[in-house]
C-alpha positions as CSV (number, residue, x, y, z in Angstrom):
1,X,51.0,-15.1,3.9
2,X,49.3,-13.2,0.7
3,X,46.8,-16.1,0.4
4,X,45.9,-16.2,3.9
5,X,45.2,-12.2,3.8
6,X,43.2,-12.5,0.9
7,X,40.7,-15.2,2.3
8,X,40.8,-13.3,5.6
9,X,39.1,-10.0,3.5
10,X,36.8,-12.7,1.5
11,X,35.1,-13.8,4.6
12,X,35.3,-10.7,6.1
13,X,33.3,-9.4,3.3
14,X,31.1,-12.3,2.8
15,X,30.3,-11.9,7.0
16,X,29.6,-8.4,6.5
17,X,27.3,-8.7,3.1
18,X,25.1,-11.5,4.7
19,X,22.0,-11.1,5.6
20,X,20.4,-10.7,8.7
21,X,18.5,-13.5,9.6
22,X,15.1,-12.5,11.2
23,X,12.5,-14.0,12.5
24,X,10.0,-15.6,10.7
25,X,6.7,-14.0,10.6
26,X,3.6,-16.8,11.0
27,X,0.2,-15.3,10.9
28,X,-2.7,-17.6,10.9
29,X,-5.3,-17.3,7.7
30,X,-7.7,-15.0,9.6
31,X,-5.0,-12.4,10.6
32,X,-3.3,-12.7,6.9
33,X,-7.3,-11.9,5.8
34,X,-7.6,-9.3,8.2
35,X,-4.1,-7.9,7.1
36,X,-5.3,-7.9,2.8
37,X,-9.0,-7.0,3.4
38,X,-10.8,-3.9,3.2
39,X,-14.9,-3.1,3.2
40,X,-15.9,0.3,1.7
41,X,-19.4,1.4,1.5
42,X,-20.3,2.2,-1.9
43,X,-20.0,-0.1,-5.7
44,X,-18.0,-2.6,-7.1
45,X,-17.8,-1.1,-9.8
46,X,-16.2,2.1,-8.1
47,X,-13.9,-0.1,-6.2
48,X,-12.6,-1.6,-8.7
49,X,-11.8,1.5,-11.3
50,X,-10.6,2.8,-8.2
51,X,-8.1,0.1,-7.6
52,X,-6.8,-0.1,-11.0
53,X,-6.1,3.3,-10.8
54,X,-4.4,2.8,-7.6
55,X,-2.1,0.5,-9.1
56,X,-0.9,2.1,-11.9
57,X,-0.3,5.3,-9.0
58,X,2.3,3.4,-7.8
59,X,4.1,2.2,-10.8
60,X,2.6,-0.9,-11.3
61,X,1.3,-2.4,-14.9
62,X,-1.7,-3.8,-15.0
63,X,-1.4,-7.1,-16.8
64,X,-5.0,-8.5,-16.8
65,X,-8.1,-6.7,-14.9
66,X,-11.4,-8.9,-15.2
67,X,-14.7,-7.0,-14.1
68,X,-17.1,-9.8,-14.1
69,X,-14.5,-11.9,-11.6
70,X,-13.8,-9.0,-9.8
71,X,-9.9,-10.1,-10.1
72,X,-6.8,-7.4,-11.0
73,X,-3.1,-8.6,-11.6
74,X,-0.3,-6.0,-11.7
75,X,3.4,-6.1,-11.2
76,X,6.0,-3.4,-11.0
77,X,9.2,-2.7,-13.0
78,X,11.8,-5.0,-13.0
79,X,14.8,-3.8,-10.4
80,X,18.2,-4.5,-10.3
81,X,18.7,-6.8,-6.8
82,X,22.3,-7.7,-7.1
83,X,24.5,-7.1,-4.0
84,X,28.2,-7.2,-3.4
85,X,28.9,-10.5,-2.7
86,X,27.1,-11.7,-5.6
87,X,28.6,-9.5,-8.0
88,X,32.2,-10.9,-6.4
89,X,30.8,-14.4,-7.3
90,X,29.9,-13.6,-11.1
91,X,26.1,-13.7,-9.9
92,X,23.1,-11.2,-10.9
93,X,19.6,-10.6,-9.3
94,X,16.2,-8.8,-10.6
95,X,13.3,-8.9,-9.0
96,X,9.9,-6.8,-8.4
97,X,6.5,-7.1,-6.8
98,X,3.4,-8.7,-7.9
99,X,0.4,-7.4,-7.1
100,X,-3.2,-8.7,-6.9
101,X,-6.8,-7.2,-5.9
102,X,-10.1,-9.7,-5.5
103,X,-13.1,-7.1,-5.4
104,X,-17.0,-8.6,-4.7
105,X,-19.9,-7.1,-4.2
106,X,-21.7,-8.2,-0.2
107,X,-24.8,-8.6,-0.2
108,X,-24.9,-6.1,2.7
109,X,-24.5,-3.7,0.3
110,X,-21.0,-3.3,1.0
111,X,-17.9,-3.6,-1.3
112,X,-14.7,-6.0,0.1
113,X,-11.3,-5.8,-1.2
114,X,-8.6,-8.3,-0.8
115,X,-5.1,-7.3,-1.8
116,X,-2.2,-9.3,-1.8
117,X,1.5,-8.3,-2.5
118,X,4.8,-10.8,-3.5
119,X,7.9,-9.7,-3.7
120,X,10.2,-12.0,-6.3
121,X,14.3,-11.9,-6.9
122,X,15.5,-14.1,-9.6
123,X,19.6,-15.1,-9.3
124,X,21.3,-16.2,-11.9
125,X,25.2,-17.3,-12.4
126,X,27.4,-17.0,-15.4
127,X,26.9,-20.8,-15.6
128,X,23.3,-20.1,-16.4
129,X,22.1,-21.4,-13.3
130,X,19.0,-20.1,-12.4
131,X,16.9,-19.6,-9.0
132,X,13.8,-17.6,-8.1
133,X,12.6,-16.6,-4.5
134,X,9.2,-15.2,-4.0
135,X,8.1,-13.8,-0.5
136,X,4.9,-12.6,0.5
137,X,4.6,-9.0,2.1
138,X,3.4,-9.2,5.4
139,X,4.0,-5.3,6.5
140,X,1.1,-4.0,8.0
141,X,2.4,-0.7,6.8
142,X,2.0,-1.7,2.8
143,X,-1.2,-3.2,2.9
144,X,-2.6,0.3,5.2
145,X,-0.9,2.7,3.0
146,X,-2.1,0.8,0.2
147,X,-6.1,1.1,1.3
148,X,-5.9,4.7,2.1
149,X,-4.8,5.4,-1.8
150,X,-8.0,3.3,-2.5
151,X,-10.0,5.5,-0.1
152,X,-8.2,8.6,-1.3
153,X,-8.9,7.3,-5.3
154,X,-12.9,6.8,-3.9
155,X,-13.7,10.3,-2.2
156,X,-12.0,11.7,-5.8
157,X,-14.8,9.7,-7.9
158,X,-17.4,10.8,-5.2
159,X,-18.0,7.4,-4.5
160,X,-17.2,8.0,-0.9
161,X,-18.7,11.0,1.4
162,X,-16.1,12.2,4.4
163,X,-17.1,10.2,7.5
164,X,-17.6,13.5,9.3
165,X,-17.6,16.4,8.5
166,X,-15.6,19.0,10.9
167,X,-17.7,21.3,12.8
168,X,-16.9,25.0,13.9
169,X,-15.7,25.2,17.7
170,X,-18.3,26.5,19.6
171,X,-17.7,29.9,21.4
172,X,-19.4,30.6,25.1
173,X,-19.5,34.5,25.5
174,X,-20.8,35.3,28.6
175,X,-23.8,37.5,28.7
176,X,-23.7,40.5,30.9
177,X,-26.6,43.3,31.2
178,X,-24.4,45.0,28.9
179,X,-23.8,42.3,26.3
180,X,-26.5,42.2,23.7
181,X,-26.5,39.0,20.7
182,X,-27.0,39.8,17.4
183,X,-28.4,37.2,14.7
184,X,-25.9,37.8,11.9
185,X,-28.8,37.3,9.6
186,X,-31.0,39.8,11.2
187,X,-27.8,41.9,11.2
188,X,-28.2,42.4,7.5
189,X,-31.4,43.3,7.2
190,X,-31.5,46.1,9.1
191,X,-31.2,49.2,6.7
192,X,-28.6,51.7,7.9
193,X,-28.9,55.3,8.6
């Protein structure tokens, strides 16, 4: 009766720690592009300190940034993955996100950024069994949040000017016989009495 109890609370546990199985995600090369690129209107070279900078904003260590290839490789801290059921079964799990950035020059004059994001979990057992499981980020959400830290990082170097710039409201007074408009320059002029 014990035994049977036990393996009752295993699989409830093991149904409850699962994973949710979701749907897949396929996107076809030119919405994955669309996704991961950017254009901004200004230097490679601005871009590309600008990204750099960008990635170590967010915690990320820059392990090789190449000017001449346009090409920047970063990857976060190392994070502890393990969940319960794996801990019951003697198992561990790290993982973190790798990060890379391809910056050209367009001959438009133009500047085109293509990032790309990986999540990776490695498992291991006490056996010294091993696995590893990357997955590509596909969250609209990253990427976007990721490009307006590059735009932010841009307007700071002065490499980009605000796309417009907010004008006043415009005020209608109406004009009676007894209304009279003043040029607030001409208004200073004027000496008092």
């Amino acid at each position: 009766m014990k035994i049977r109890d036990f393996l009752c609370a295993v699989s409830l546990v093991a149904l409850i720690s699962a994973p949710v199985v979701a749907k897949k995600v396929e996107m076809t090369p030119m919405q994955l592009q669309a996704l991961q690129t950017h254009e901004y209107k200004t230097t490679k070279d601005q871009v590309f300190a600008s990204v750099v900078s960008v990635f170590q904003d967010l915690g990320y260590q820059v392990a090789q940034a190449d000017m001449g290839s346009g090409f920047i490789t970063a990857e976060s801290a190392n994070k502890n993955k393990t969940n319960v059921l794996q801990a019951f079964a003697g198992m561990s799990a790290s993982g973190h996100t790798r990060a890379t950035a391809f910056i050209e020059q367009m001959p438009s004059g133009m500047s085109r950024v293509r990032l790309n994001f990986l999540n990776t979990k490695n498992s291991s057992t006490a056996y010294g069994r091993s696995s590893a499981d990357d997955k590509p980020v596909l969250d609209p959400q990253t990427y976007q949040t990721a490009f307006n830290r590059i735009d932010e990082a841009l307007f700071e170097r002065g490499a980009l000017t605000k796309t417009a710039t907010p004008q006043p409201p415009t005020v209608e007074i109406p004009v009676t016989a007894k209304t009279s408009i003043v040029d607030p320059a001409q208004a200073e002029q004027k000496p008092k009495p």
